[in-house]
TORGUBA-910362 format. One record per residue (C-alpha): x, y, z; residue in one letter; residue number from 1. Coordinates in nm, 2 decimals, always signed. Layout:
% TORGUBA-910362
{{X,Y,Z},"A",NUM}
...
This chain:
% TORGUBA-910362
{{-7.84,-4.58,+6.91},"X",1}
{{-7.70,-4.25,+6.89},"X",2}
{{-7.45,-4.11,+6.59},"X",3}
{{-7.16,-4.34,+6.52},"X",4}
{{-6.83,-4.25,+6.68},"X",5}
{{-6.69,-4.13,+6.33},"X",6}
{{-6.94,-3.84,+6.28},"X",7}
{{-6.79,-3.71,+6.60},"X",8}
{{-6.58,-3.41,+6.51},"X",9}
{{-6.37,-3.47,+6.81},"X",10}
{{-6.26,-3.85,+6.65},"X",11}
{{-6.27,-3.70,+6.31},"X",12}
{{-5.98,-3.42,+6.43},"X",13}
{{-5.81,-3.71,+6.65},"X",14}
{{-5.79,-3.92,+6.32},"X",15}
{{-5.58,-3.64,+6.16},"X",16}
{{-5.39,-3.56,+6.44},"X",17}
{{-5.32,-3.94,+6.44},"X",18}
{{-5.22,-3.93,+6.08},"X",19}
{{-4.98,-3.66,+6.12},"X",20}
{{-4.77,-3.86,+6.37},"X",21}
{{-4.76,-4.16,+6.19},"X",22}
{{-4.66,-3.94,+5.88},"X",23}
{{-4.36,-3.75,+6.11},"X",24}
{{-4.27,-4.11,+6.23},"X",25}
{{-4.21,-4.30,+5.87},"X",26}
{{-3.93,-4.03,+5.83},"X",27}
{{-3.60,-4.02,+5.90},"X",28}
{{-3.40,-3.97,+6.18},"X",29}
{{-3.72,-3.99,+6.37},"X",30}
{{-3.82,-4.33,+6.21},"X",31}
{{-3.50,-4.52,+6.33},"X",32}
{{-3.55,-4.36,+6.72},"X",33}
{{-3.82,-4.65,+6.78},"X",34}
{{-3.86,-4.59,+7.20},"X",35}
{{-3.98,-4.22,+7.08},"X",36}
{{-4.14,-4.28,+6.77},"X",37}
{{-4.36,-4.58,+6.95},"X",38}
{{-4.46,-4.31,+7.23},"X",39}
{{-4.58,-4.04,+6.98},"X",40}
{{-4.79,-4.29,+6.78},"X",41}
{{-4.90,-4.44,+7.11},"X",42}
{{-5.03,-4.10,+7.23},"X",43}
{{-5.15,-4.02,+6.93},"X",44}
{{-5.36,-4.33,+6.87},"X",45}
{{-5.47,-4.29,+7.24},"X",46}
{{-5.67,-3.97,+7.13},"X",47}
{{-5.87,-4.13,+6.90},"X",48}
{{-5.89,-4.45,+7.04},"X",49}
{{-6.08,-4.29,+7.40},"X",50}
{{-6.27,-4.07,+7.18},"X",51}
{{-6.45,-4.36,+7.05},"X",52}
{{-6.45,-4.55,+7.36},"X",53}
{{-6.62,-4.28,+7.53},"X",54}
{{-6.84,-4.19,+7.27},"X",55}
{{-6.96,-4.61,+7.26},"X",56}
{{-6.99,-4.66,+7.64},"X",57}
{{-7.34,-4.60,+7.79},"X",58}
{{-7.23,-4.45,+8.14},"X",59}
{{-7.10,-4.09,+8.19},"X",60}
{{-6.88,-4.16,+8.44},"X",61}
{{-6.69,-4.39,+8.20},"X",62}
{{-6.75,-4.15,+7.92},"X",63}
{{-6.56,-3.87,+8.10},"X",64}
{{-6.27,-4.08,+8.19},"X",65}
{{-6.24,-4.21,+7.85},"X",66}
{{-6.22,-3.85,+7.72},"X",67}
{{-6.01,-3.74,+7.98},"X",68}
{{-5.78,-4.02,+7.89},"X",69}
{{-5.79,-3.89,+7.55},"X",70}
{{-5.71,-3.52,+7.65},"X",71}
{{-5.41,-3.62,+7.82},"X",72}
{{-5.30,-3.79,+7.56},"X",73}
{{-5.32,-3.48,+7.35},"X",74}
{{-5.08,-3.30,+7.64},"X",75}
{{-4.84,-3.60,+7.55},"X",76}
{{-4.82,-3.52,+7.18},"X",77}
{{-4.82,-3.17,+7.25},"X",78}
{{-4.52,-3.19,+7.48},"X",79}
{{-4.37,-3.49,+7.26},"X",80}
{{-4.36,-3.20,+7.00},"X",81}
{{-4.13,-2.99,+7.20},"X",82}
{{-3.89,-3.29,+7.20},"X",83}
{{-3.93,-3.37,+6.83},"X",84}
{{-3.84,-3.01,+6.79},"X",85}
{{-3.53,-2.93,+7.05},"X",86}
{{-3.37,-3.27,+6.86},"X",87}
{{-3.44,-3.21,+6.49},"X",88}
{{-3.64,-3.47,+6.42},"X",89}
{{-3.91,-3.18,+6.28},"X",90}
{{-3.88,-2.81,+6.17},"X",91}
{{-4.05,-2.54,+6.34},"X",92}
{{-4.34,-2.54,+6.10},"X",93}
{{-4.41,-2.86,+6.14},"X",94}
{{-4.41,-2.87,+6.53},"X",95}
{{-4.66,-2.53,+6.50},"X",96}
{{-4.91,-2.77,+6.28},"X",97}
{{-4.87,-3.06,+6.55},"X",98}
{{-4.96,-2.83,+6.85},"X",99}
{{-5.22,-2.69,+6.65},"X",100}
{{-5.42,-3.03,+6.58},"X",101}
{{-5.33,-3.11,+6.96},"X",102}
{{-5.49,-2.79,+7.07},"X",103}
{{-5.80,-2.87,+6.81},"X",104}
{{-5.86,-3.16,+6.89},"X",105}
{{-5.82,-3.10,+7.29},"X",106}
{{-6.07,-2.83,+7.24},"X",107}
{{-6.37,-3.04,+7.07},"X",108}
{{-6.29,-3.34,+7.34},"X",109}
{{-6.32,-3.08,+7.60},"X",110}
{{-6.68,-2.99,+7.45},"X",111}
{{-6.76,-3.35,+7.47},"X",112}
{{-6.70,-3.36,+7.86},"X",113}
{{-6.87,-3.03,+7.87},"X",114}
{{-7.17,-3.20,+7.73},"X",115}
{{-7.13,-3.44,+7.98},"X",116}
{{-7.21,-3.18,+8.24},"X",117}
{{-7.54,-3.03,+8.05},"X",118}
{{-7.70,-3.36,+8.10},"X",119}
């Protein structure tokens, strides 16, 4: 048995990218828009969720699709953002630092399928 999933800097980056949303979402306007405040936490938790499930299975092939399921779901938040933005629901500044834990945390999940490949 290999490190746990939470050691993973890839989960530990999804678990504040995860935060974030949930954070955005218990504010108003944003909190009372519940079709678009479920899809963002959705996504969100989707990142960290296929981080760990490909980090626990014991088959690359599942591994990859689990983290490739995890990087979409960081191009969902990321263009979520855009619409969270364009409809005041979060300034500027705060859109910059939601693309910017999307765009972490797609980078260290795209070093885990890399890994994948070096096997």
């Amino acid at each position: 048995m290999g490190e746990p999933f939470e050691n993973s800097e890839a989960w530990k980056s999804a678990r504040v990218l995860t935060n974030e949303a949930y954070s955005l979402c218990r504010r108003e306007p944003l909190a009372r828009d519940f079709g678009l405040r479920d899809q963002l936490q959705r996504a969100a938790v989707s990142v960290m969720n296929n981080v760990a499930e490909g980090w626990e299975s014991l088959h690359t092939a599942e591994k990859r699709q689990a983290y490739n399921y995890a990087r979409r779901s960081c191009g969902e938040v990321r263009s979520m953002s855009y619409v969270l933005l364009d409809n005041k629901f979060i300034s500027a500044t705060e859109q910059t630092n939601l693309l910017q834990l999307c765009v972490q945390s797609g980078k260290l999940i795209s070093g885990l399928i890399r890994s994948l490949d070096n096997r």
